[in-house]
PDB file as gemmi writes it, atoms N, CA and C in Angstrom:
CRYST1    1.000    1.000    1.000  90.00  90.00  90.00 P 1                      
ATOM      1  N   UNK A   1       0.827  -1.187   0.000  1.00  0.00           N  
ATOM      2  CA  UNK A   1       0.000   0.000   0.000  1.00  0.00           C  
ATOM      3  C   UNK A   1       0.877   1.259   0.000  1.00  0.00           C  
ATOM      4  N   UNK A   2       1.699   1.110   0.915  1.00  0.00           N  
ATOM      5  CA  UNK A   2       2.596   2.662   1.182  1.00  0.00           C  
ATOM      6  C   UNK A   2       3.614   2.517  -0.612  1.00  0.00           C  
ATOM      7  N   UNK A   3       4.058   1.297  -0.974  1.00  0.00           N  
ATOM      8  CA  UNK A   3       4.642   1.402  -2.159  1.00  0.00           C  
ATOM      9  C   UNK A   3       4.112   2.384  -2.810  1.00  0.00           C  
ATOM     10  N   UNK A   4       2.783   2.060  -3.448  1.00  0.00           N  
ATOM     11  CA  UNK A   4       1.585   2.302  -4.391  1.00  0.00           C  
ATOM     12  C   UNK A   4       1.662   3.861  -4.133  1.00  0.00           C  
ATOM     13  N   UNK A   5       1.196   4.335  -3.210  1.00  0.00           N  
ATOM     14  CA  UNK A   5       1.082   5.848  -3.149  1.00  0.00           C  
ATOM     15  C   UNK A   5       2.239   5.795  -2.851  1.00  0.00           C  
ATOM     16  N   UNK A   6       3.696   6.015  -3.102  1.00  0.00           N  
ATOM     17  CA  UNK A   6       4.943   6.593  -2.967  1.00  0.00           C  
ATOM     18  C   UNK A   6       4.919   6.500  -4.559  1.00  0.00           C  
ATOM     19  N   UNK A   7       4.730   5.447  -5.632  1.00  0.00           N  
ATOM     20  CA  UNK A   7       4.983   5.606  -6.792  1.00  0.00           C  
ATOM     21  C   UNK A   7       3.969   6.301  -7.647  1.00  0.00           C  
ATOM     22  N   UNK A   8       2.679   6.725  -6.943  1.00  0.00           N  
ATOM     23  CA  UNK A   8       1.767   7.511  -7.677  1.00  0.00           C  
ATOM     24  C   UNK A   8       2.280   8.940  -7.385  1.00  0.00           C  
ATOM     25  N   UNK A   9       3.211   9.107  -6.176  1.00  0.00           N  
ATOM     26  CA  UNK A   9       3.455  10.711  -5.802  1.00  0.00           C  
ATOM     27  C   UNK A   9       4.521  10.784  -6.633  1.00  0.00           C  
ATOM     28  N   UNK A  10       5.364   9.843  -6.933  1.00  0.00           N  
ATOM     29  CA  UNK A  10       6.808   9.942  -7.466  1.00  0.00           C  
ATOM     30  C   UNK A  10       6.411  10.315  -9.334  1.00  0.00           C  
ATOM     31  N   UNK A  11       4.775   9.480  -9.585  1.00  0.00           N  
ATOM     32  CA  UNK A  11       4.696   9.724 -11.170  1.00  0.00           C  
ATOM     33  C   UNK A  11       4.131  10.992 -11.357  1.00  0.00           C  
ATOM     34  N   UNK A  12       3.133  11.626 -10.408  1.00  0.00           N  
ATOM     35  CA  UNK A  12       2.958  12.970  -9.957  1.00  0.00           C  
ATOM     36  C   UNK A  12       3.865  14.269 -10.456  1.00  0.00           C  
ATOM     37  N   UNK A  13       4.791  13.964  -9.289  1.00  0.00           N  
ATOM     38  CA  UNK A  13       6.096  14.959  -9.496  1.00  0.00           C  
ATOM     39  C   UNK A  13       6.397  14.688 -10.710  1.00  0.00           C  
ATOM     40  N   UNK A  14       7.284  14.160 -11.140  1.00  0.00           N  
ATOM     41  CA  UNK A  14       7.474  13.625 -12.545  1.00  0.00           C  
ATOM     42  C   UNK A  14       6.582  14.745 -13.868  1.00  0.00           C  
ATOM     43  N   UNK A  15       4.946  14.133 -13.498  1.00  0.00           N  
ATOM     44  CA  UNK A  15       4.417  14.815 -14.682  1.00  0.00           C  
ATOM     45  C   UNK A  15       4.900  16.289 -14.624  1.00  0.00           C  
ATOM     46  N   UNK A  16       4.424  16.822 -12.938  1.00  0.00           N  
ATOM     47  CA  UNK A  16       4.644  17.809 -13.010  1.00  0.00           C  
ATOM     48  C   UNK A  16       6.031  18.803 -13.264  1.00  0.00           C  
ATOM     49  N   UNK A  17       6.843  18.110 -13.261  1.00  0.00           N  
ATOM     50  CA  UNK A  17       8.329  18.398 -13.665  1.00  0.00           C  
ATOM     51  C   UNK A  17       8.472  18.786 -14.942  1.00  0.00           C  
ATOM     52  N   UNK A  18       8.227  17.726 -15.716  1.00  0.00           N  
ATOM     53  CA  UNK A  18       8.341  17.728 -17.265  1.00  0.00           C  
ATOM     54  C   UNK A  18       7.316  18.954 -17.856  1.00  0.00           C  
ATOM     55  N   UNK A  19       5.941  19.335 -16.889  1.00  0.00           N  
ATOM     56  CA  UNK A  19       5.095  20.004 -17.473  1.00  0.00           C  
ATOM     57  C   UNK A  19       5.546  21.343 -17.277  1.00  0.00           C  
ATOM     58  N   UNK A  20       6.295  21.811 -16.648  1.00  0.00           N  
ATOM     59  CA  UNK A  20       6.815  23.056 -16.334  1.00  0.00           C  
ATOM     60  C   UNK A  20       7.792  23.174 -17.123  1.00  0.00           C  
ATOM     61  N   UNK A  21       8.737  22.255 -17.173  1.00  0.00           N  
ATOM     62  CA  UNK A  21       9.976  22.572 -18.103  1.00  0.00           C  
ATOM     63  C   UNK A  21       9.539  22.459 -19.573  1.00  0.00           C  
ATOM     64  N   UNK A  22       8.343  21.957 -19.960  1.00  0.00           N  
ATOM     65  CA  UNK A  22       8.094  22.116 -21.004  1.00  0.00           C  
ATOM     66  C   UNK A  22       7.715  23.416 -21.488  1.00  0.00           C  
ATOM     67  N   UNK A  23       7.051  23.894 -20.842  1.00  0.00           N  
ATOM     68  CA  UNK A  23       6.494  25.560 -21.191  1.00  0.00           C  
ATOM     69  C   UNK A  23       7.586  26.788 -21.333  1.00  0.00           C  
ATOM     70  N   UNK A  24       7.226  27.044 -22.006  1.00  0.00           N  
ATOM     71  CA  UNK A  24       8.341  28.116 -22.802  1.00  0.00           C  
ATOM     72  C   UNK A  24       7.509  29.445 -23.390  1.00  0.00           C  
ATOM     73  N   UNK A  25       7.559  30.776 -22.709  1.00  0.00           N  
ATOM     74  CA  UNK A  25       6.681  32.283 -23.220  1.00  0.00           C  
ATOM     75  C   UNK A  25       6.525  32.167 -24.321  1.00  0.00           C  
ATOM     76  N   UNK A  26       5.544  32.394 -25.244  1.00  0.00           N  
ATOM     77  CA  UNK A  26       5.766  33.021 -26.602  1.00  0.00           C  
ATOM     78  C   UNK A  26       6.414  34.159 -26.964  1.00  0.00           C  
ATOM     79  N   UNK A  27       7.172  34.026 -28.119  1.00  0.00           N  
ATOM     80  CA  UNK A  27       8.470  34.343 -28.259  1.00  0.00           C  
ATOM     81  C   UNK A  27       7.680  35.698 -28.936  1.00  0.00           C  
ATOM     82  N   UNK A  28       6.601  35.926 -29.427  1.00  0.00           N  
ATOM     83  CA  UNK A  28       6.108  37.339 -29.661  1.00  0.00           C  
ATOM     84  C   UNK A  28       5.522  38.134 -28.573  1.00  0.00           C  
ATOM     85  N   UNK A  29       6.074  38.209 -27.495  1.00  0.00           N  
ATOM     86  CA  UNK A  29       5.001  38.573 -26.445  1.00  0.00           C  
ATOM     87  C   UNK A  29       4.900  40.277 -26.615  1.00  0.00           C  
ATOM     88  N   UNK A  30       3.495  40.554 -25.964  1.00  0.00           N  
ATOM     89  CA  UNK A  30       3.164  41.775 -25.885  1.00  0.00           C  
ATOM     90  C   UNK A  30       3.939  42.779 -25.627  1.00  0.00           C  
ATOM     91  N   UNK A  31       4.035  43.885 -26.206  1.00  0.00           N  
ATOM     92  CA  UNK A  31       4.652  45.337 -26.056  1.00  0.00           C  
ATOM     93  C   UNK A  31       4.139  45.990 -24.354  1.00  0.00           C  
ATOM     94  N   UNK A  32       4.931  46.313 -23.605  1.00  0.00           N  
ATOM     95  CA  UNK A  32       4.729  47.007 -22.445  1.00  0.00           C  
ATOM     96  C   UNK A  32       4.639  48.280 -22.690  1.00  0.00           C  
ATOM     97  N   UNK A  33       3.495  49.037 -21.930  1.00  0.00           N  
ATOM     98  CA  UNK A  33       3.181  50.574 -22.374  1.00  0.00           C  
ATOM     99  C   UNK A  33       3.415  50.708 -21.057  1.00  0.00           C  
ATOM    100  N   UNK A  34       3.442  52.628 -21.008  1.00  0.00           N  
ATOM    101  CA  UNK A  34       3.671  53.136 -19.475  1.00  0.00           C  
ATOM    102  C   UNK A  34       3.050  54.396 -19.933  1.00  0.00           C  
ATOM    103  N   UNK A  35       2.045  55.158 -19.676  1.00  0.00           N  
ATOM    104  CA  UNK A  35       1.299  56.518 -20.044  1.00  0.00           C  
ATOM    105  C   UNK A  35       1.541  57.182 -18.978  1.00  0.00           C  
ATOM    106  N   UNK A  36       1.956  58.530 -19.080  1.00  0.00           N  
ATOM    107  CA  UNK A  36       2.305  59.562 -18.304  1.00  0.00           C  
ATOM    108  C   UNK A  36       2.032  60.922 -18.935  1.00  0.00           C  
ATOM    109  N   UNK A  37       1.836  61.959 -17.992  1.00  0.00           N  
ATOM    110  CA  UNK A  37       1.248  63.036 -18.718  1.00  0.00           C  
ATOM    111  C   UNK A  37       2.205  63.938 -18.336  1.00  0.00           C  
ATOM    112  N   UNK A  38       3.581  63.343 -17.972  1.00  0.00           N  
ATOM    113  CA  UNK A  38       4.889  64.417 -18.079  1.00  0.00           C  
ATOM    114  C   UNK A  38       5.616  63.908 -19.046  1.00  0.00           C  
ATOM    115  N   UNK A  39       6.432  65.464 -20.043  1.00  0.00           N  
ATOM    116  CA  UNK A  39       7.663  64.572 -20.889  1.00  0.00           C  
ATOM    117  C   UNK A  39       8.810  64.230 -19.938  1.00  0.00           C  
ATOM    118  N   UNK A  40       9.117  63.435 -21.021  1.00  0.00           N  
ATOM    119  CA  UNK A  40      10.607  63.069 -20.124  1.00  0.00           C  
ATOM    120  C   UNK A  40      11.740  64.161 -20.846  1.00  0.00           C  
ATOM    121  N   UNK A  41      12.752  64.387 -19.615  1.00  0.00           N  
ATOM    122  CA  UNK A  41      13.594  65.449 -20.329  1.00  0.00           C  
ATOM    123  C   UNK A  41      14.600  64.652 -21.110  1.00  0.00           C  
ATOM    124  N   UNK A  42      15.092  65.421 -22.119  1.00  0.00           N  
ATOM    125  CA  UNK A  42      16.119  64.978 -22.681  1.00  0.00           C  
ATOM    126  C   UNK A  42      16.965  64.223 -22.434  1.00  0.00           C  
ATOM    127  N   UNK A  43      17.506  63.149 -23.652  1.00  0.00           N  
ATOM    128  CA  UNK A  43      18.447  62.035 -23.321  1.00  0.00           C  
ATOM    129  C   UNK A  43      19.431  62.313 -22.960  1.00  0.00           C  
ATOM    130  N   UNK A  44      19.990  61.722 -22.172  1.00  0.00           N  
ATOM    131  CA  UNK A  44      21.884  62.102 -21.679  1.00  0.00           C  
ATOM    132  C   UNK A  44      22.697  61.385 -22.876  1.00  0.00           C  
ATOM    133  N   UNK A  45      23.972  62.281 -22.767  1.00  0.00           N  
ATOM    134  CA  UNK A  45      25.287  61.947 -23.317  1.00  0.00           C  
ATOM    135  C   UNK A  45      25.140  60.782 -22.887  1.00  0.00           C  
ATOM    136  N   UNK A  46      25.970  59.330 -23.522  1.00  0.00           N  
ATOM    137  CA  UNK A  46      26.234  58.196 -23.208  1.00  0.00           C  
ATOM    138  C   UNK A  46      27.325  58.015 -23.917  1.00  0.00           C  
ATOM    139  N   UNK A  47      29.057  57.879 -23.981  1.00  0.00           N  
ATOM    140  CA  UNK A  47      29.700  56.702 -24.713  1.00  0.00           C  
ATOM    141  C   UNK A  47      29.449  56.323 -24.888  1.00  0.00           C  
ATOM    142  N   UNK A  48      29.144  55.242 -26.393  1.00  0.00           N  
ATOM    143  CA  UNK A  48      29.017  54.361 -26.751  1.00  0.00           C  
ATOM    144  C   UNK A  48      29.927  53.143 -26.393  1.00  0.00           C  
ATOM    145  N   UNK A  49      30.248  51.969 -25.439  1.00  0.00           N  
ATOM    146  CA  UNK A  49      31.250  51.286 -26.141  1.00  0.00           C  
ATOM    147  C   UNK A  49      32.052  50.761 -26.815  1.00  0.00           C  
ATOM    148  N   UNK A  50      33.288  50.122 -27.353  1.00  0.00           N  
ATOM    149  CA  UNK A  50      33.089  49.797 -28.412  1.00  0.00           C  
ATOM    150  C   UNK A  50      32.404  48.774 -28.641  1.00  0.00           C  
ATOM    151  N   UNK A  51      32.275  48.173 -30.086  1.00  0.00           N  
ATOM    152  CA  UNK A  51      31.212  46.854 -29.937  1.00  0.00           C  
ATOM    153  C   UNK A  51      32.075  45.671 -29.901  1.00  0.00           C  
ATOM    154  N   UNK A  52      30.661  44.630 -29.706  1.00  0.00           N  
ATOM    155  CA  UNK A  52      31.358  43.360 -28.736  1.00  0.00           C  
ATOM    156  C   UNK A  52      30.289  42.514 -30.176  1.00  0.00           C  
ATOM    157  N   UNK A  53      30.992  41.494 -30.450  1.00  0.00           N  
ATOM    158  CA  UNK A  53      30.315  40.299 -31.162  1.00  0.00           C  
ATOM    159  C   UNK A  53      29.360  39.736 -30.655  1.00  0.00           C  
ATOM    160  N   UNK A  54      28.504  39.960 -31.277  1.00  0.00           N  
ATOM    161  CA  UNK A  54      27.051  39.135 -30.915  1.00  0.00           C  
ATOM    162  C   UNK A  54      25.907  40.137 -30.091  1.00  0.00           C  
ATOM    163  N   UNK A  55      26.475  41.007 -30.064  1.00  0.00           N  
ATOM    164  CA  UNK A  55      25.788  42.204 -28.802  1.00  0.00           C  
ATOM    165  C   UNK A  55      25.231  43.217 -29.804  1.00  0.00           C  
ATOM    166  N   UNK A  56      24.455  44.067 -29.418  1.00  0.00           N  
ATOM    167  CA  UNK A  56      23.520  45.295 -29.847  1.00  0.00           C  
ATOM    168  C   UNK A  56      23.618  46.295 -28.603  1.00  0.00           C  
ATOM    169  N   UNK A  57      23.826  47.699 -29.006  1.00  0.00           N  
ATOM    170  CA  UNK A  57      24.274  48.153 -28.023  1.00  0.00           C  
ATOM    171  C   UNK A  57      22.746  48.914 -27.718  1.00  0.00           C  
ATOM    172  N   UNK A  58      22.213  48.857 -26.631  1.00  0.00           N  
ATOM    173  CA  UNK A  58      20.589  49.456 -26.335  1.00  0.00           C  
ATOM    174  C   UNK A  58      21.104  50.335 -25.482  1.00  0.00           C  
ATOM    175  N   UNK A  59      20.706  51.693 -26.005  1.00  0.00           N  
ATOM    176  CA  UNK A  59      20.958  53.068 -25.665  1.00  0.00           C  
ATOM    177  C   UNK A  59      20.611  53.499 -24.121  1.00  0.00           C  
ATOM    178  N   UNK A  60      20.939  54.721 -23.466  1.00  0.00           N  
ATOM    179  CA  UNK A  60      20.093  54.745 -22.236  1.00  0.00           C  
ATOM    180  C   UNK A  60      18.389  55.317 -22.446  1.00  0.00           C  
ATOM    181  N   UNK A  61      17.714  55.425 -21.586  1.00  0.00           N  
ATOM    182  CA  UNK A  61      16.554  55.973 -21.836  1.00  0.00           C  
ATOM    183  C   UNK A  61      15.906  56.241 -20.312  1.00  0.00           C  
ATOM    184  N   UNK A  62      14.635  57.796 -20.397  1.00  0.00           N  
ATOM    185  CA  UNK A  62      14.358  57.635 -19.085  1.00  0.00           C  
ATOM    186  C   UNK A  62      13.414  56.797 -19.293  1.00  0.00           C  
ATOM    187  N   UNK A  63      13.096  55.962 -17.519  1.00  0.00           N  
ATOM    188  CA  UNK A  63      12.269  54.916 -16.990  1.00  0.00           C  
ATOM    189  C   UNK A  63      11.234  55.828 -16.270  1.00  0.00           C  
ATOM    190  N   UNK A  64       9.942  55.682 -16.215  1.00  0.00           N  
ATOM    191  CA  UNK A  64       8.956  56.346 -15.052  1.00  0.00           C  
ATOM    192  C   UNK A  64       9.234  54.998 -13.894  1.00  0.00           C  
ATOM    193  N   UNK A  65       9.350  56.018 -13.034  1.00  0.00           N  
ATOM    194  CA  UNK A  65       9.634  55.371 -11.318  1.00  0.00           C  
ATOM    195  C   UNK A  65       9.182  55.964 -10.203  1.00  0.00           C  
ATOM    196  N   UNK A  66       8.625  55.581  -9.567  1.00  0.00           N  
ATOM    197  CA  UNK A  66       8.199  56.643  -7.950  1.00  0.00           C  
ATOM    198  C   UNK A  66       7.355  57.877  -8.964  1.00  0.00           C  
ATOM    199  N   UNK A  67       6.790  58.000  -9.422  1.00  0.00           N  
ATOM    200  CA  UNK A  67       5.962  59.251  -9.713  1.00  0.00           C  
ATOM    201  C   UNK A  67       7.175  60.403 -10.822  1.00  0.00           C  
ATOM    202  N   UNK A  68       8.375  59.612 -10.915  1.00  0.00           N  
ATOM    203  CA  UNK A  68       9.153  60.470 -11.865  1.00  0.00           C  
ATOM    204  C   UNK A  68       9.836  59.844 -12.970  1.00  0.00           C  
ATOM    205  N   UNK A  69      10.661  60.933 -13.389  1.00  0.00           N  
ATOM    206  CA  UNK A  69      11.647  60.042 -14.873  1.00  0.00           C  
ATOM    207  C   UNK A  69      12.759  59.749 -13.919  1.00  0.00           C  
ATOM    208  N   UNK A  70      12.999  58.911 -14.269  1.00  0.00           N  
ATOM    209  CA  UNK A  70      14.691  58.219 -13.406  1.00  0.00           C  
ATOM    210  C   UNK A  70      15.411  57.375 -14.825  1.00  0.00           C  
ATOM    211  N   UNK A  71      16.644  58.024 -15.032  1.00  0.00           N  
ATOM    212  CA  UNK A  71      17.663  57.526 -16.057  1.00  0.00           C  
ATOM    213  C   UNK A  71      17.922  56.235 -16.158  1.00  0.00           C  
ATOM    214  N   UNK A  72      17.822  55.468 -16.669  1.00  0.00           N  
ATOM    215  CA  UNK A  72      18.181  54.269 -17.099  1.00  0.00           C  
ATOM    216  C   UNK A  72      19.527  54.049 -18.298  1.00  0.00           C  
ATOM    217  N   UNK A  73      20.590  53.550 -17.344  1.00  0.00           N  
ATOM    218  CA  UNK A  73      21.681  53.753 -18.554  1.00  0.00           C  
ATOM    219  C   UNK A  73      21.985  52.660 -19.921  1.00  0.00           C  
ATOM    220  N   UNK A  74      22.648  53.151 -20.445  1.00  0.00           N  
ATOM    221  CA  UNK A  74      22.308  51.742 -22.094  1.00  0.00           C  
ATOM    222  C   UNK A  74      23.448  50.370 -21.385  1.00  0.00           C  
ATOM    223  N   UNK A  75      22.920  49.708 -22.157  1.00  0.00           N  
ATOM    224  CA  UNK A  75      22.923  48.051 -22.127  1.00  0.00           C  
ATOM    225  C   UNK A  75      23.564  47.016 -23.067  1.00  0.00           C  
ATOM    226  N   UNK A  76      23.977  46.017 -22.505  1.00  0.00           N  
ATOM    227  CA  UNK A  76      23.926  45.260 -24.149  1.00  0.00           C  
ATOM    228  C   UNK A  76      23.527  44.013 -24.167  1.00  0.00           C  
ATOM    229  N   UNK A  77      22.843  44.088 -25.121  1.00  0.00           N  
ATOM    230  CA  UNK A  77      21.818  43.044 -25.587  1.00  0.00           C  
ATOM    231  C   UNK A  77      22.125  41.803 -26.625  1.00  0.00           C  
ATOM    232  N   UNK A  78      21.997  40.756 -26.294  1.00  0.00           N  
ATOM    233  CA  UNK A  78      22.509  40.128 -27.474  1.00  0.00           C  
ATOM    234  C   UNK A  78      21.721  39.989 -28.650  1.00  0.00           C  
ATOM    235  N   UNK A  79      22.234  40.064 -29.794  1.00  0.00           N  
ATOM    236  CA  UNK A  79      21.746  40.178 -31.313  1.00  0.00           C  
ATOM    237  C   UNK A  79      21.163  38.484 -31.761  1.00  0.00           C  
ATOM    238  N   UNK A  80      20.517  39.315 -32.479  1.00  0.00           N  
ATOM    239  CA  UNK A  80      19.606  38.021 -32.948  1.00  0.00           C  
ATOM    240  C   UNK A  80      19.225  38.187 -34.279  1.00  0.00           C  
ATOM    241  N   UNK A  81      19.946  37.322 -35.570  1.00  0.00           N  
ATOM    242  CA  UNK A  81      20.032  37.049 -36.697  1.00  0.00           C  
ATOM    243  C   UNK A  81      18.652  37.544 -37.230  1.00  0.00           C  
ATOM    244  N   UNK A  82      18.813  38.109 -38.146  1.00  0.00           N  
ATOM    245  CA  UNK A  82      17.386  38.433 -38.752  1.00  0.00           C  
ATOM    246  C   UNK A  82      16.464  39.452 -38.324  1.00  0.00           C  
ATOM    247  N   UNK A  83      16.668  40.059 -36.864  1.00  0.00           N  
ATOM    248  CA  UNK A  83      15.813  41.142 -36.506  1.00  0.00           C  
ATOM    249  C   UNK A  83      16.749  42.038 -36.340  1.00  0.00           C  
ATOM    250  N   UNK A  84      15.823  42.974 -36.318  1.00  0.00           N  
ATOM    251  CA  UNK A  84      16.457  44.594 -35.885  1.00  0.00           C  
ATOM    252  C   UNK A  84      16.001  45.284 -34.558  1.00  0.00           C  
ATOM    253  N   UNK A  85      17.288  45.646 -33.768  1.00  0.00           N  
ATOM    254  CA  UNK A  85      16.682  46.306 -32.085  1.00  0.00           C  
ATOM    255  C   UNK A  85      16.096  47.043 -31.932  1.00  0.00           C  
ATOM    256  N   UNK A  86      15.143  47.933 -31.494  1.00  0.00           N  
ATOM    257  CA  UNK A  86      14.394  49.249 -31.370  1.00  0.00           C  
ATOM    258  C   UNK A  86      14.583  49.363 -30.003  1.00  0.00           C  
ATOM    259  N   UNK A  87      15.269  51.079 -29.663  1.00  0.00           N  
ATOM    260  CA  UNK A  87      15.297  50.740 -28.453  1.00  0.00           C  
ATOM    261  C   UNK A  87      14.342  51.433 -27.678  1.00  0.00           C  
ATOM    262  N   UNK A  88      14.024  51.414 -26.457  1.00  0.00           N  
ATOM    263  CA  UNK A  88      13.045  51.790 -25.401  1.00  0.00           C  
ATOM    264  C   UNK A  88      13.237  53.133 -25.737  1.00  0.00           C  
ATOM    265  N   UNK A  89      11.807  53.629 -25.971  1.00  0.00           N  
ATOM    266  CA  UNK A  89      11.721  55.195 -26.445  1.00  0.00           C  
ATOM    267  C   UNK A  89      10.464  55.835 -25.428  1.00  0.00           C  
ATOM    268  N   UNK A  90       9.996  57.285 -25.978  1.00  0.00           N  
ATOM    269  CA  UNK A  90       8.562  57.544 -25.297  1.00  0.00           C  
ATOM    270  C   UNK A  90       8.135  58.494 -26.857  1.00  0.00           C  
ATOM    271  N   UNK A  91       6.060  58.083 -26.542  1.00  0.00           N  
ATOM    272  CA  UNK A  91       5.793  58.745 -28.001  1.00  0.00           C  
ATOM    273  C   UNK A  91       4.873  59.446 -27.453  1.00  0.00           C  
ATOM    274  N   UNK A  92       5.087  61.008 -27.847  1.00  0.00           N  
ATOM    275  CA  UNK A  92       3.278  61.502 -27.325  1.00  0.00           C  
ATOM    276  C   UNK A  92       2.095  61.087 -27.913  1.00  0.00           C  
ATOM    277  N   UNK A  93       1.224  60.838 -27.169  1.00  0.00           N  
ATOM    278  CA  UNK A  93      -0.069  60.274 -26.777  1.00  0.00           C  
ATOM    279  C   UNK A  93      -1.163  61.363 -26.685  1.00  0.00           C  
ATOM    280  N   UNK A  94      -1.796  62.105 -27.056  1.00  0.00           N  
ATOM    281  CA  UNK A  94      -2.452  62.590 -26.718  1.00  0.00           C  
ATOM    282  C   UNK A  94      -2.195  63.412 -25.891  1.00  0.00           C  
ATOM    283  N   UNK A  95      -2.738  63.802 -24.565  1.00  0.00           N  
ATOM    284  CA  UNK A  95      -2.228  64.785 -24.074  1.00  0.00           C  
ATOM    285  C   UNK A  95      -0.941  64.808 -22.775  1.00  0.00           C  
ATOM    286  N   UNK A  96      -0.504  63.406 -22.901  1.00  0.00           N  
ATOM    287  CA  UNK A  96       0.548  62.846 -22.300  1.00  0.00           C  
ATOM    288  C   UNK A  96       1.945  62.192 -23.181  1.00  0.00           C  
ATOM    289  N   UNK A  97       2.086  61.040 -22.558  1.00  0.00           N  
ATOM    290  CA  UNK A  97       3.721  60.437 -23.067  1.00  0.00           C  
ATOM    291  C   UNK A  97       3.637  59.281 -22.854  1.00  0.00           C  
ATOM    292  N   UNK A  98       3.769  57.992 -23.705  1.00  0.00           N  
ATOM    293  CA  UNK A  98       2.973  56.452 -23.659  1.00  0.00           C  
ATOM    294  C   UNK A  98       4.907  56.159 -23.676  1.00  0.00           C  
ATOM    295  N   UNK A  99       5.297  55.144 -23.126  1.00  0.00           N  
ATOM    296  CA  UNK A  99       6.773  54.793 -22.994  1.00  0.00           C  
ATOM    297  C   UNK A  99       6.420  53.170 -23.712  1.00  0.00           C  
ATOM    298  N   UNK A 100       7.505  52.690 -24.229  1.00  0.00           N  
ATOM    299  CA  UNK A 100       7.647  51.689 -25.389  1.00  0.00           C  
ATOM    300  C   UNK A 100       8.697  51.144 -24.859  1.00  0.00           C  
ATOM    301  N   UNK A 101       8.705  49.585 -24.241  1.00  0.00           N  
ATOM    302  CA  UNK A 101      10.202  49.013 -24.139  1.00  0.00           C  
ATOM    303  C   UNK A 101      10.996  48.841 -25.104  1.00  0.00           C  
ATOM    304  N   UNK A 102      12.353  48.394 -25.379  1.00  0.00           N  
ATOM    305  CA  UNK A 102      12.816  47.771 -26.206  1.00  0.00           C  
ATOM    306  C   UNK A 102      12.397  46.787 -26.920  1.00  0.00           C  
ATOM    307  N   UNK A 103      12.725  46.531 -27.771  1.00  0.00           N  
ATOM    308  CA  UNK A 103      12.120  45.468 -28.995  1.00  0.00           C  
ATOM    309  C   UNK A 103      12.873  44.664 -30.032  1.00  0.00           C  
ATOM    310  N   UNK A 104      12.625  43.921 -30.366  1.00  0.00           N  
ATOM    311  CA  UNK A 104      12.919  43.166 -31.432  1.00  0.00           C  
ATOM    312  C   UNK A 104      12.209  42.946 -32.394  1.00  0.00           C  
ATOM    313  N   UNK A 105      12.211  43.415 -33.862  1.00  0.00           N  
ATOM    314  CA  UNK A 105      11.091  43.182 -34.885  1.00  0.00           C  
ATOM    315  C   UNK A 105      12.081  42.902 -35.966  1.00  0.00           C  
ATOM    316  N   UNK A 106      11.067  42.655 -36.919  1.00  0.00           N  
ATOM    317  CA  UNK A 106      11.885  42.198 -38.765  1.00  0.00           C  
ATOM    318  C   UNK A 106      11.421  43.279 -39.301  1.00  0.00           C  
TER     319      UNK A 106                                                      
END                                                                             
């Protein structure tokens, strides 16, 4: 008896193991918006690095945080054959400022 339910918990785990590691995001996932009805001030100076193989260099940009713009400095991202980077921008909206993460598109 104790076998039986030790090997039904053991095939249990199991499924549930495999069922998690199976799942994987879709690789198109949704665009993140952020609407604010302040601009953000102007981008800062950044060096560029130089470049690194396989990398995309993603610029700085401001982030809305705590009720303000807070700087976010650039990054690097690794490149991916066939697409092109877009980096995290802000677009006016109406009578505010809608913020756009970074991206990957063709």
């Amino acid at each position: 008896m104790k076998s039986t339910s030790l090997k039904l918990a053991l095939l249990a785990g199991l499924g549930l193991g495999f069922a998690t590691a199976a799942y994987t995001p879709p690789a198109t996932a949704m665009p993140v918006y952020v609407g604010v009805r302040v601009a953000p001030p102007p981008p800062r100076f950044e060096r560029v690095p130089p470049p690194r193989v396989g990398y995309v260099w993603a610029p700085g940009y401001w982030r809305w945080a705590g009720g303000r713009h807070v700087w976010a400095g650039g990054y690097w991202v690794r490149s991916r054959p066939g697409y092109r980077y877009a980096p995290a921008h802000w677009v006016r909206n109406g009578h505010g400022w809608r913020f756009r993460e970074g991206h990957w598109g063709r």
